[in-house]
Each structure stands twice: as C-alpha cells, then as structure tokens.
VOFILO-735683 format. One record per residue (C-alpha): residue in one letter; x, y, z; chain. Coordinates in pm, 1 decimal, decimal comma. Example, Ala and Ser with C-alpha at 12.3 -4.5 7.8 and 13.67 -1.06 7.14 Angstrom:
2
<aa: A x: 1230,0 y: -450,0 z: 780,0 ch: A>;
<aa: S x: 1367,0 y: -106,0 z: 714,0 ch: A>;
//
This chain:
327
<aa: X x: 1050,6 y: 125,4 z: -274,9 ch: A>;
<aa: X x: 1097,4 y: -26,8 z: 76,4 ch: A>;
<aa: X x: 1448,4 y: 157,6 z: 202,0 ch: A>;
<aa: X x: 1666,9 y: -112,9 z: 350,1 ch: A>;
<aa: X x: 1837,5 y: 42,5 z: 671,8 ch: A>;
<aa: X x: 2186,7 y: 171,3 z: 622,0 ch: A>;
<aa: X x: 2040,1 y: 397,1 z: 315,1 ch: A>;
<aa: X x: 1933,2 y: 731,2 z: 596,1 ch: A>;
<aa: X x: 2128,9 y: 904,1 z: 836,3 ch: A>;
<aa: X x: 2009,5 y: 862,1 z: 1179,6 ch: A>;
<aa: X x: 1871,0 y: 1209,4 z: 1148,3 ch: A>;
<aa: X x: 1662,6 y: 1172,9 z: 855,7 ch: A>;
<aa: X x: 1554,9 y: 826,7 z: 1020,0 ch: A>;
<aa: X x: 1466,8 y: 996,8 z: 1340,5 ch: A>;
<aa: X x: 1241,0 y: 1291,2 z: 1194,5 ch: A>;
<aa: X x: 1014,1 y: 1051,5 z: 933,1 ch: A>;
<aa: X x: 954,3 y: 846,9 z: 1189,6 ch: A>;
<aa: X x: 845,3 y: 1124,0 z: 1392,7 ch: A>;
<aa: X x: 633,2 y: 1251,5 z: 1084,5 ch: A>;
<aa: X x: 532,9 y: 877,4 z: 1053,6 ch: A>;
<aa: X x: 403,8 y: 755,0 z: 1416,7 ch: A>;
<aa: X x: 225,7 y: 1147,3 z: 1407,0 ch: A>;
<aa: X x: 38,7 y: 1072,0 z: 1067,6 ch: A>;
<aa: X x: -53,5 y: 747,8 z: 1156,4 ch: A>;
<aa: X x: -149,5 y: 839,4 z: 1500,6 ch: A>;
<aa: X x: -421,9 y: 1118,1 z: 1346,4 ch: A>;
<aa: X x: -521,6 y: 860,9 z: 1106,0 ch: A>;
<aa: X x: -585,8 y: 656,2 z: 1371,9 ch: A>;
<aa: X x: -805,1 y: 904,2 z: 1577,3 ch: A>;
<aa: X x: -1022,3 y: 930,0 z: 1267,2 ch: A>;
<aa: X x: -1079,7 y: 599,8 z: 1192,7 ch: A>;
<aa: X x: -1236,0 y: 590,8 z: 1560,7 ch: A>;
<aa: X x: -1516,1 y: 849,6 z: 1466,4 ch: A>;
<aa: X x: -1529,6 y: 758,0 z: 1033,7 ch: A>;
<aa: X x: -1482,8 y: 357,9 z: 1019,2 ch: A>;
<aa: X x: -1831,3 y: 158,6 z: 1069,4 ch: A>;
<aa: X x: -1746,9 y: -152,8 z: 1222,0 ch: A>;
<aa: X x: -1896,9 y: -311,9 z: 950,7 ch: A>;
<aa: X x: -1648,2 y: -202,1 z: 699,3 ch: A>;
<aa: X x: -1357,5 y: -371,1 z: 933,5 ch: A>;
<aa: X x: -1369,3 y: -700,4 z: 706,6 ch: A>;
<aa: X x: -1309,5 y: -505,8 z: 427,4 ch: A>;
<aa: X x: -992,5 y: -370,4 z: 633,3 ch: A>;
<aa: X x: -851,7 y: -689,4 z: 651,3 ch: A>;
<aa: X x: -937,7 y: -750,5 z: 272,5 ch: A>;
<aa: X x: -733,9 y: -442,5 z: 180,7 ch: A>;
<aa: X x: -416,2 y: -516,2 z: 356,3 ch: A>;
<aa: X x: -455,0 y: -850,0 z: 275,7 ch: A>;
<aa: X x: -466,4 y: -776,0 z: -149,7 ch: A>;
<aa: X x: -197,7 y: -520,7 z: -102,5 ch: A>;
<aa: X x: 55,0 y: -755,9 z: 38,4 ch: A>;
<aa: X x: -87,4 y: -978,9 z: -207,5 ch: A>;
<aa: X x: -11,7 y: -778,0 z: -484,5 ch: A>;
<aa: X x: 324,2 y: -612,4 z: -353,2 ch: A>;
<aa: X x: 489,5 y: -930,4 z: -416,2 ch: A>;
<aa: X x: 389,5 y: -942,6 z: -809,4 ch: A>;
<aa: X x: 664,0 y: -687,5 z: -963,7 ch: A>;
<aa: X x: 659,6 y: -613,8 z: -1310,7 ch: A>;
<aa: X x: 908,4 y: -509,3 z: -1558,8 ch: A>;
<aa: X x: 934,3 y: -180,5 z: -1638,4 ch: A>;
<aa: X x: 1211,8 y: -169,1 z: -1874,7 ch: A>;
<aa: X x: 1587,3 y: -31,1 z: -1792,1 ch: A>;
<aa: X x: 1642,7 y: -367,1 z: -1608,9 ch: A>;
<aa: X x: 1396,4 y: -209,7 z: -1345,5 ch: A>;
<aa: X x: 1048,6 y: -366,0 z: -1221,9 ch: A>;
<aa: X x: 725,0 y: -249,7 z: -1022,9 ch: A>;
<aa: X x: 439,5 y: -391,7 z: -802,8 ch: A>;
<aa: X x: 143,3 y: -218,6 z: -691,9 ch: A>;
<aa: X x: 145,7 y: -8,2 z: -379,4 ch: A>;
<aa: X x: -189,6 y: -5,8 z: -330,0 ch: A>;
<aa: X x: -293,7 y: 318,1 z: -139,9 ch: A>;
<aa: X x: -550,5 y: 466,2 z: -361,7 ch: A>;
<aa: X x: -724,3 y: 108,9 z: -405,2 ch: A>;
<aa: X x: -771,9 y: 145,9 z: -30,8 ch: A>;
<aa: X x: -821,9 y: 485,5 z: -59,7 ch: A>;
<aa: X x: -1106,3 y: 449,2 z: -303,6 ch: A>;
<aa: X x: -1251,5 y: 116,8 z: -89,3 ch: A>;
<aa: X x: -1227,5 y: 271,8 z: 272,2 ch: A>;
<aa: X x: -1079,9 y: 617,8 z: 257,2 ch: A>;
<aa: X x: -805,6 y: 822,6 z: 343,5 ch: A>;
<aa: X x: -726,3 y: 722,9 z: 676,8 ch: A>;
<aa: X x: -870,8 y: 340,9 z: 721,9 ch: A>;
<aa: X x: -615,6 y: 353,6 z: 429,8 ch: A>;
<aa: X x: -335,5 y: 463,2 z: 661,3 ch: A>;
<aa: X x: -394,5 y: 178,0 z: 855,1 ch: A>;
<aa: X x: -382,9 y: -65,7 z: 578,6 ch: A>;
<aa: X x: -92,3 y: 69,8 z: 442,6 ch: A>;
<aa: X x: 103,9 y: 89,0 z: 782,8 ch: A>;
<aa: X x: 4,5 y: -265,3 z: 862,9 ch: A>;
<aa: X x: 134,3 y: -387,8 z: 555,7 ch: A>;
<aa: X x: 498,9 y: -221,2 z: 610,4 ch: A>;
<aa: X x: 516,1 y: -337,8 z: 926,2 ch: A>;
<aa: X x: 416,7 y: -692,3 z: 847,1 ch: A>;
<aa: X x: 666,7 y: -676,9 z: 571,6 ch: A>;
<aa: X x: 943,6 y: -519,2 z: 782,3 ch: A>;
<aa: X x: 929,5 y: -767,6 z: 1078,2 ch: A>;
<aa: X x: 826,1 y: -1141,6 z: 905,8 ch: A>;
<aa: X x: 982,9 y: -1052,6 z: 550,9 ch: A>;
<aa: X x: 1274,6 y: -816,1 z: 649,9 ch: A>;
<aa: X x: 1107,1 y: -630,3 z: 354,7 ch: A>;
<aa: X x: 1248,9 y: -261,3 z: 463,0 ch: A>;
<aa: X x: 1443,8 y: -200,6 z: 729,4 ch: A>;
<aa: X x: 1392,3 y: -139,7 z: 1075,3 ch: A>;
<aa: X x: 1540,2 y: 184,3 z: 1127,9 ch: A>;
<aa: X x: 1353,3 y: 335,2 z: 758,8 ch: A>;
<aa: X x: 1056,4 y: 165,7 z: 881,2 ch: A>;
<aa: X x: 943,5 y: 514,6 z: 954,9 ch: A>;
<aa: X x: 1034,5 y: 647,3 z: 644,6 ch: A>;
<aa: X x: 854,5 y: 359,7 z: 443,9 ch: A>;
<aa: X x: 568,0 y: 470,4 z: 638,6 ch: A>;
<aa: X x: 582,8 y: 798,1 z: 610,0 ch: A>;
<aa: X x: 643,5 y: 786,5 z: 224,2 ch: A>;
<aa: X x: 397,8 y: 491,1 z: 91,1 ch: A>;
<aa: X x: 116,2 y: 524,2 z: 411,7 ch: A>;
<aa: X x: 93,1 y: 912,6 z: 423,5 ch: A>;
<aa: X x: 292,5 y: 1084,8 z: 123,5 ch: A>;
<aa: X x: 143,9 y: 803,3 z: -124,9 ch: A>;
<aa: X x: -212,7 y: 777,9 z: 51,4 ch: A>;
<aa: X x: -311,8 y: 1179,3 z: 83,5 ch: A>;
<aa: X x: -182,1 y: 1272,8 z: -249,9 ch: A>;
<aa: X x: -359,3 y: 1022,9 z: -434,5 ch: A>;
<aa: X x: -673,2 y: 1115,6 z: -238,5 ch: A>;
<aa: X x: -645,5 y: 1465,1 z: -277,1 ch: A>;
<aa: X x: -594,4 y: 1415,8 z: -685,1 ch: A>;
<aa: X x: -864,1 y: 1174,7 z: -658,2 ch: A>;
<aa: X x: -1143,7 y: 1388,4 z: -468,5 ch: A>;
<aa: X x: -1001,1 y: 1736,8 z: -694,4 ch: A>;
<aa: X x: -1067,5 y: 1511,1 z: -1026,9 ch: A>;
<aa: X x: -1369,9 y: 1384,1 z: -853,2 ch: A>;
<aa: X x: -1536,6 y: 1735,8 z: -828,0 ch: A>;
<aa: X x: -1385,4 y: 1881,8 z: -1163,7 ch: A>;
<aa: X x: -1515,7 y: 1687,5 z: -1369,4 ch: A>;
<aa: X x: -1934,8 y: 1492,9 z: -1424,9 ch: A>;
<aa: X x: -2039,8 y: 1276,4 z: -1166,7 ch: A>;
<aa: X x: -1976,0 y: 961,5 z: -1384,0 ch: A>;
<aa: X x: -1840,0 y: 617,5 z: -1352,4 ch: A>;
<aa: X x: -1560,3 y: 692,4 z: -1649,8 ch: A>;
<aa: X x: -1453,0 y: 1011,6 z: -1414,1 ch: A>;
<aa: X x: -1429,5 y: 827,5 z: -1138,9 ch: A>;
<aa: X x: -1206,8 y: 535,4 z: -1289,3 ch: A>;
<aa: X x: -1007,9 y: 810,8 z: -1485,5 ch: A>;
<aa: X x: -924,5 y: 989,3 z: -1154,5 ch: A>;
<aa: X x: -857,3 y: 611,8 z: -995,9 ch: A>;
<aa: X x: -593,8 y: 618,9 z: -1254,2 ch: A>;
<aa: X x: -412,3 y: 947,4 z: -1204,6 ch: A>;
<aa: X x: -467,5 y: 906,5 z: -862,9 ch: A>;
<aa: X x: -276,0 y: 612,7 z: -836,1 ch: A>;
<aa: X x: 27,9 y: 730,1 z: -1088,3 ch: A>;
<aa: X x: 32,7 y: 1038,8 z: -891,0 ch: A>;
<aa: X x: 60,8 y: 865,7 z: -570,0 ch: A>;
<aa: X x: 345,8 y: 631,4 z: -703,9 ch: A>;
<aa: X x: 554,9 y: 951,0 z: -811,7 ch: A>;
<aa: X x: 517,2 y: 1150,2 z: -473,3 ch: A>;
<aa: X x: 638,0 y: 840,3 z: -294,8 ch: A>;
<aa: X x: 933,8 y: 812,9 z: -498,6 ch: A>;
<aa: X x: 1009,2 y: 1197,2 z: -473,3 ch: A>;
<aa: X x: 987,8 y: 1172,2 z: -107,5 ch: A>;
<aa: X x: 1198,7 y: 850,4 z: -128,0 ch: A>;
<aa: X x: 1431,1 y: 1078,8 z: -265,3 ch: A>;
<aa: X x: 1466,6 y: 1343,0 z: -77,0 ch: A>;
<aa: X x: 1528,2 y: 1170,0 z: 218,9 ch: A>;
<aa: X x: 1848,4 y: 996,2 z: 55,3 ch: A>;
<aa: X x: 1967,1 y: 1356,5 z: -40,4 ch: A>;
<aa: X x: 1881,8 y: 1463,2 z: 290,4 ch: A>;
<aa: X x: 2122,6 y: 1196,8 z: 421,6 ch: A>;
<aa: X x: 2396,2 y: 1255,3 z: 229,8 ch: A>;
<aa: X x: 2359,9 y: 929,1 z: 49,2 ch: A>;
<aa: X x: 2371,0 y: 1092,7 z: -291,8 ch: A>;
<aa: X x: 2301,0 y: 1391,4 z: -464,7 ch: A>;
<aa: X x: 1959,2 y: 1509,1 z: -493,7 ch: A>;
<aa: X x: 2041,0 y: 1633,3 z: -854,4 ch: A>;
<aa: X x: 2091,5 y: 1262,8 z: -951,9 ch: A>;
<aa: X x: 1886,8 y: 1055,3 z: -785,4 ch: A>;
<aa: X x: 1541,8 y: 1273,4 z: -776,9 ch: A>;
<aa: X x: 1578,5 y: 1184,4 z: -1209,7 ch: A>;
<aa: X x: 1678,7 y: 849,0 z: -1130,4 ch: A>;
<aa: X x: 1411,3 y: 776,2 z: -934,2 ch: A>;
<aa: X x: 1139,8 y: 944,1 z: -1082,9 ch: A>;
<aa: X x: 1246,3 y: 815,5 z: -1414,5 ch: A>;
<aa: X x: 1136,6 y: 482,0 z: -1306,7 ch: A>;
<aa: X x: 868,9 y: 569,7 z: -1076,8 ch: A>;
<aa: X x: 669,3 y: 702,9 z: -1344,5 ch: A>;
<aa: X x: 657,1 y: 422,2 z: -1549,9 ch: A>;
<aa: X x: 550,3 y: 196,0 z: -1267,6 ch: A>;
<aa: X x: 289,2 y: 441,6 z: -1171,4 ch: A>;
<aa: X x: 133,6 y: 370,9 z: -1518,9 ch: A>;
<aa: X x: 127,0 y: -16,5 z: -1382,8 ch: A>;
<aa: X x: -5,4 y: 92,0 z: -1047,1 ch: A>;
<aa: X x: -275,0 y: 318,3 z: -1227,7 ch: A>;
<aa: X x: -403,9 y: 26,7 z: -1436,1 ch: A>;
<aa: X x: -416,6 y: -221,9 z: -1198,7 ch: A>;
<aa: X x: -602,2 y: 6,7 z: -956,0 ch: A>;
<aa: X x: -819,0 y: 100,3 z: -1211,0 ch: A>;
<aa: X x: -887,4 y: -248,8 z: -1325,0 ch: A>;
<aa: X x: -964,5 y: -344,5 z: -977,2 ch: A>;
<aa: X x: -1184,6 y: -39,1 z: -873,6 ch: A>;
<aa: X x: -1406,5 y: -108,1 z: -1196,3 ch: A>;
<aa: X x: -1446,0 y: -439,3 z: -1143,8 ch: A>;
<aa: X x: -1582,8 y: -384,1 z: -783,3 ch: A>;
<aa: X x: -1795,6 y: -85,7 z: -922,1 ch: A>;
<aa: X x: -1941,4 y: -337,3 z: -1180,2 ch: A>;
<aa: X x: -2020,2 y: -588,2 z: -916,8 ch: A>;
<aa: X x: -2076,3 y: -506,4 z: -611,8 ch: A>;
<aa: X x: -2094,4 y: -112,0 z: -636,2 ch: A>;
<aa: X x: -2221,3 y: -20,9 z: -291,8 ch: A>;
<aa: X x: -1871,0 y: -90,5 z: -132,3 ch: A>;
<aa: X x: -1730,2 y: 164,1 z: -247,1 ch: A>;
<aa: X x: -1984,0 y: 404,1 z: -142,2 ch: A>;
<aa: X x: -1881,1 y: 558,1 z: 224,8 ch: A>;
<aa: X x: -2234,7 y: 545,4 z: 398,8 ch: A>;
<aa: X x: -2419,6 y: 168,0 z: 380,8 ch: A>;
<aa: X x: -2732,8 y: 0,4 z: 614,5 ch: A>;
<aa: X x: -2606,0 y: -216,1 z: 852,5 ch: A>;
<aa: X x: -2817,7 y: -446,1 z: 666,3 ch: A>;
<aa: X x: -2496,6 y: -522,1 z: 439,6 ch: A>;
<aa: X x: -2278,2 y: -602,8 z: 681,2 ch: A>;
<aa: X x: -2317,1 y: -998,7 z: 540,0 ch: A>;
<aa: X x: -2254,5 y: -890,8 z: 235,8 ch: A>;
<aa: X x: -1907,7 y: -751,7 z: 310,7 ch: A>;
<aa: X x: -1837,5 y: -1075,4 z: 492,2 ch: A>;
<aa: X x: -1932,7 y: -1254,0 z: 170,2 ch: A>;
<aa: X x: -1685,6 y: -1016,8 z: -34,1 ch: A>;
<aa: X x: -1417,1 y: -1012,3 z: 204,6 ch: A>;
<aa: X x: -1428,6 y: -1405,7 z: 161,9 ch: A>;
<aa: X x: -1436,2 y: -1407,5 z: -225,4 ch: A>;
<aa: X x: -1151,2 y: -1091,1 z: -205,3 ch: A>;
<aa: X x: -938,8 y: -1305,8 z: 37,9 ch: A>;
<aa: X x: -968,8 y: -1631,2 z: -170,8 ch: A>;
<aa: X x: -800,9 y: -1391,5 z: -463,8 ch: A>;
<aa: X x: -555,3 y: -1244,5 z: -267,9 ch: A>;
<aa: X x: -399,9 y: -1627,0 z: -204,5 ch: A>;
<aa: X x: -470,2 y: -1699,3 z: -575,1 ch: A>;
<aa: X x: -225,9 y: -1439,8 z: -698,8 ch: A>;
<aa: X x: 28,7 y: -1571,6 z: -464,6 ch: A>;
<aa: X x: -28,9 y: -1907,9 z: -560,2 ch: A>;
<aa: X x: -112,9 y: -1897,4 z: -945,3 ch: A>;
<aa: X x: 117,4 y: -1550,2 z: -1031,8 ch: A>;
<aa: X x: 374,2 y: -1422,0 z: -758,0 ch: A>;
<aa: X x: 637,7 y: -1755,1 z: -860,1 ch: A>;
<aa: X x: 677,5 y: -1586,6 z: -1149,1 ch: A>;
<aa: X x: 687,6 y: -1271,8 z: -1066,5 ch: A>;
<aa: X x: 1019,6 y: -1013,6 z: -1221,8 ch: A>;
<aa: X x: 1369,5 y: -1113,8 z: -1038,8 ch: A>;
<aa: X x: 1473,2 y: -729,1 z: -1205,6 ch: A>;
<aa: X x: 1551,9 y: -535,4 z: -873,8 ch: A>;
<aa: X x: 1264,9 y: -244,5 z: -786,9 ch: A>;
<aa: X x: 1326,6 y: 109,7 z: -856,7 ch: A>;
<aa: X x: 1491,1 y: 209,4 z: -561,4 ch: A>;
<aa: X x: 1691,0 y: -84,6 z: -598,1 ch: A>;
<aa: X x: 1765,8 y: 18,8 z: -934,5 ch: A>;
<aa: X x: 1894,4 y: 362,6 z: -847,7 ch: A>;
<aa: X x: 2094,5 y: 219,1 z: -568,7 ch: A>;
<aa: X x: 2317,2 y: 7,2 z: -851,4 ch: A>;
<aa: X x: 2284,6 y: 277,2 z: -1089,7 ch: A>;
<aa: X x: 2410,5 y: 563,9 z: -883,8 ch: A>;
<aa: X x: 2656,1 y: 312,3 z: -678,9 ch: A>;
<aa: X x: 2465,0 y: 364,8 z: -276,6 ch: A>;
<aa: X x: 2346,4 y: 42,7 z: -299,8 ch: A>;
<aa: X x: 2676,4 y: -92,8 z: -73,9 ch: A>;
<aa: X x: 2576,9 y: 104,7 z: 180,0 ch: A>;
<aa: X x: 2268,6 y: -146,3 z: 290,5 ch: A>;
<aa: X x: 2344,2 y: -237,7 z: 638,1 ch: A>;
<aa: X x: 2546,2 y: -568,6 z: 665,0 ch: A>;
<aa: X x: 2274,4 y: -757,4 z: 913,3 ch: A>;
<aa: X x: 1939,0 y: -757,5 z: 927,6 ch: A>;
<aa: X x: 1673,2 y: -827,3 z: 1230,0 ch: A>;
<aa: X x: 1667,4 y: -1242,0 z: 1240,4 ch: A>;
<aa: X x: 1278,0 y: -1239,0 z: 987,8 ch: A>;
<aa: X x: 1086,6 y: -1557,7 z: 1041,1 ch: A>;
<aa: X x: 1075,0 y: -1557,3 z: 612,2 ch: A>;
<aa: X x: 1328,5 y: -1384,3 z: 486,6 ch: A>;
<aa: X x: 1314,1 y: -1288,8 z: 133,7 ch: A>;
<aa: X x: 932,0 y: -1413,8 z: 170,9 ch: A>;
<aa: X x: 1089,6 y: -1776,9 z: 143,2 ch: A>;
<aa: X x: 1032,3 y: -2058,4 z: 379,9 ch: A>;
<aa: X x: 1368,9 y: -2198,0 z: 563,0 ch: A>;
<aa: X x: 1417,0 y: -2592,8 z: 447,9 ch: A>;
<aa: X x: 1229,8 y: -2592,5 z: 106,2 ch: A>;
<aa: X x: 1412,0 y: -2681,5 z: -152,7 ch: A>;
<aa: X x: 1090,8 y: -2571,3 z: -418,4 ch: A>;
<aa: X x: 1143,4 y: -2160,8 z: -475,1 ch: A>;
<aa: X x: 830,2 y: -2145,9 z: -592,6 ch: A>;
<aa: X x: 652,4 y: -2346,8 z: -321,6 ch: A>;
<aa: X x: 876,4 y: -2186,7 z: -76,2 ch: A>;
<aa: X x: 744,2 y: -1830,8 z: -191,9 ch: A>;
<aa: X x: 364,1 y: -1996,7 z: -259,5 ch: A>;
<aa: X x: 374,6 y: -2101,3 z: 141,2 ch: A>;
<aa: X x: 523,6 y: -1774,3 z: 251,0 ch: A>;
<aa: X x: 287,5 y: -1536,3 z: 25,7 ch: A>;
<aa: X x: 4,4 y: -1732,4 z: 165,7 ch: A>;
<aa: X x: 149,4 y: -1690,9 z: 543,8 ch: A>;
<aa: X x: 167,3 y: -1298,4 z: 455,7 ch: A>;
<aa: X x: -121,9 y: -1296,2 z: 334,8 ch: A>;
<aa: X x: -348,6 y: -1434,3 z: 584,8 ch: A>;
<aa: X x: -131,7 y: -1282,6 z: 898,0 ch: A>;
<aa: X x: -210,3 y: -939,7 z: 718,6 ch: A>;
<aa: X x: -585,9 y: -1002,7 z: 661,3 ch: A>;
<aa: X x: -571,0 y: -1053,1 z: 1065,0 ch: A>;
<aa: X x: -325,1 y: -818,6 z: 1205,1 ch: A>;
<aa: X x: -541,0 y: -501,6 z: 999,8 ch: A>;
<aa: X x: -900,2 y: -683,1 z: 1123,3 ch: A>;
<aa: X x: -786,9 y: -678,4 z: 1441,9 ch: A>;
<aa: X x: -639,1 y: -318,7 z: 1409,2 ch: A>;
<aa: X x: -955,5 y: -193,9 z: 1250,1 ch: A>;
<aa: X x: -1174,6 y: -410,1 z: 1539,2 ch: A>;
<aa: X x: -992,9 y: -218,9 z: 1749,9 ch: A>;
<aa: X x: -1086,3 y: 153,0 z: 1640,5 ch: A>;
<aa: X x: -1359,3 y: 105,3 z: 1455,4 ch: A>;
<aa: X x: -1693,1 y: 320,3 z: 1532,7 ch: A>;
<aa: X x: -2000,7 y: 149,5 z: 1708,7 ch: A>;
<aa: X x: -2271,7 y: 76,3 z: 1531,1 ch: A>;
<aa: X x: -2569,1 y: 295,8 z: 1529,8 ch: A>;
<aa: X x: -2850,3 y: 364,2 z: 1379,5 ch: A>;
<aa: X x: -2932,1 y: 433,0 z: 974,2 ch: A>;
<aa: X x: -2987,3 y: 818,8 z: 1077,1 ch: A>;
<aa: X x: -2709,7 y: 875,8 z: 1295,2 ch: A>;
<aa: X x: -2424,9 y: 804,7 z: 983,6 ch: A>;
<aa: X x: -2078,8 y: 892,9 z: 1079,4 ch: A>;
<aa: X x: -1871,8 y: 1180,0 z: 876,4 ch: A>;
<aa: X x: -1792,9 y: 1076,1 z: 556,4 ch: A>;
<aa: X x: -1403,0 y: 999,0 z: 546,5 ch: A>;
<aa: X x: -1440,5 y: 815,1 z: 235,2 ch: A>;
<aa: X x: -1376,1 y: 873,7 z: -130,6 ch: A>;
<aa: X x: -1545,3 y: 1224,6 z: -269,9 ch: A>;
<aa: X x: -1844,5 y: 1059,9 z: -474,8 ch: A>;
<aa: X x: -1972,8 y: 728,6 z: -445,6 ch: A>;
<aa: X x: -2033,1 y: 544,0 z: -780,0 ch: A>;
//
C-alpha cells in the first residue's frame, strides 16, 4: 500500500504530511512520559519483524497479493504510540534504502499505515477489549478484528487521497481498493493473531504495559530470539515470496493510474530490496532483507533510546499507554 510519488497532487501531498509529521510528533511526546526504557529493545524488535514481514506478500486472489502491516502487533506489544514510532521508522527506512514509497507520499504512507492503521486498530482493539470477558480467546479475537480493521481504514484512506487528487474517481477506486484490502486484512488478522498468541503462551508478561525493572534481561533475551526470527523469514521465506503486484498496485493497473508513477526515483542504496552486482535474486533479496532488517532493529532502538522514560522505581509506574488489558 506504499503510494509511489506521482500518484497525489502536491496538495494532497502537502496536507498528509502535515497530518503526518503532527501525529507522529504527539506520538512522540507520549512515548517520552509512557515508554520504560526497558521496553526500548522490544522497539527495535517490532520494527525490525515488521519490515521483516512486509516483504513476505501473499496471494490474495484477483492476481492481487498482501503482507502484513503490522500496527496492531505493535500495538498489542508496546501500544498506541511506541507503535507510531515503529511504524514511521519502518516507512522511512523503506522509503530512503528501498525506494519502497515515494518521497513526496512519504507523508501520506505515514499518515495512512502509522496513524490511520495504528489508532483504529487500537481503538477496535481496547472497545472489544472491554465488551467482552477478560479472557485470553477475547483478547486474540479482538487481535484479529483489530488487525482486519486496521488494514481496511488504511486502504480507505489510501483512497481518498487518490480521489482527492484527481487521480481517479472515488466511486471506483474506494471498491477497488477495499475489495482487496479486505481480503488481505483476513491475512494480516491471522498472522497477528498467530503471533500475539504465541507470545501470550510464552512469554506473557510482554505484553502486559506495567513490568519490574527486574525483567529488563528478559526482554534483551526476547528481543535476541525475536531478532534471530525476523532474519529467518527473510532468509528461509521472503525468496519466495508472491511476484502478484500489492493492492494498490493492483488498482493502479486495474483502473489504468498506474502510468502516472513518477518517471525517477531518489538514487536507493537497494532498490527493489536487491543488492547491485548479484547475479542470485534470491541471495540478492536474502542480503538486502537482512540489511533492512538489522538497520531497522537500530534506527527504532535508537529512536526509542532517545524518548524513552527514565527508569524509576516499582511504585512510581508511568501511565499506561499500552493495550486495554494485559493477558
């Protein structure tokens, strides 16, 4: 769903990123009084399994496919706003190594899969959360509406922002791309889900939003283990990952935009997340994943390090920013 540039008017471009460096700016400001410093490993971990998992697309029939977004996994980990900041580090990393989204929608692809994506699926995650029993099986069901939810707001927003440009109808592509959308929310529900559960099953505390700072080595020990999986799935799955074009991509052939990508793009150390000179695709996108991978894990520890709150003591627990009940 990453909008190449050429796709928004100058306009449209101008006012999400507005809306964009706002949200992320607020976010920001509550990380500084919400994130323990403690957590910031599990930061790094986040953005590091998104970008991970953005590069294994699935098909979704039509001659469409889907990867995960990942917002309400790091919703559900860290909360709505330490969320932001995974989300937005991701897009960025993608927009200026990968040339994964253009520079001039970066804004939009913030604004629509940081903000729109992120506070929808929390806010259909903390309503489910408090409508139905405090159980693990609510919990993982509202994981998975969350997530679809989150998917399908993105896409709407994606939308709108083409119609608002003039790039085509409203009328036609809000079906177009919600069409699609909703079937890879179903993948981006199940995956999440999967993922939360296993987490709950093993090391349930993390996903609470107040810990000791007696666990801090045990999120270092996660965040290890979570990093070595994050570079498994780009070594062992992402080669063989769906060539089918993504949803937007999809409506942009279907609907006949999709010339209107601009002709050149920023100079991207891996383009295409390939490695110039190799001959190998698959090692060429193994060696590339990996690069993402780790530079992600770094650039969002060192972008959590750098708001995070202070320690302090057990009884002096910051607000809770995190999900709405703890498993």
């Amino acid at each position: 769903m990453h909008i190449p540039d050429g796709f928004l008017d100058i306009k449209t471009a101008a006012t999400c990123g507005a809306l964009a460096l706002t949200g992320v700016g607020v976010a920001l400001h509550t990380v500084r009084r919400t994130l323990p410093e403690r957590r910031v490993p599990l930061v790094g971990l986040a953005a590091a399994f998104v970008f991970a998992a953005q590069m294994l697309n699935f098909p979704v029939g039509g001659g469409a496919s889907g990867h995960l977004m990942g917002s309400v996994l790091a919703v559900v980990l860290l909360g709505p706003s330490a969320a932001v900041l995974v989300m937005t580090a991701v897009l960025v990393l993608q927009c200026f190594m990968f040339a994964d989204g253009g520079v001039t929608a970066l804004g939009a692809n913030v604004f629509n899969m940081a903000l729109v994506s992120t506070f929808t699926g929390y806010a259909v995650y903390r309503l489910l959360c408090r409508l139905g029993p405090d159980t693990p099986r609510t919990r993982l069901m509202a994981t998975a509406f969350a997530a679809w939810s989150s998917t399908v707001a993105a896409a709407l927003a994606c939308a709108g922002e083409l119609a608002l440009s003039g790039t085509i109808l409203w009328a036609l592509v809000s079906p177009t791309m919600l069409g699609s959308h909703m079937f890879i929310g179903i993948g981006e529900g199940l995956i999440t889900t999967l993922v939360v559960a296993a987490i709950a099953r093993t090391r349930p505390e993390l996903l609470g939003a107040r810990q000791g700072p007696g666990q801090a080595g045990g999120y270092v020990e996660f965040t290890v283990y979570g990093l070595l999986v994050a570079l498994g799935l780009v070594i062992f799955v992402a080669p063989f990952a769906s060539p089918s074009p993504d949803g937007l991509e999809r409506a942009a052939a279907t609907l006949g935009f999709e010339q209107q990508t601009a002709a050149t793009r920023i100079a991207s150390p891996l383009n295409d997340y390939a490695v110039a000179g190799l001959d190998t695709t698959a090692l060429s996108t193994i060696l590339a994943g990996g690069i993402g991978a780790v530079v992600a894990f770094i650039f969002a520890l060192l972008l959590a390090r750098a708001f995070a709150l202070p320690e302090r003591a057990p009884s002096a627990a910051p607000p809770n920013d995190g999900p709405c009940c703890a498993p």
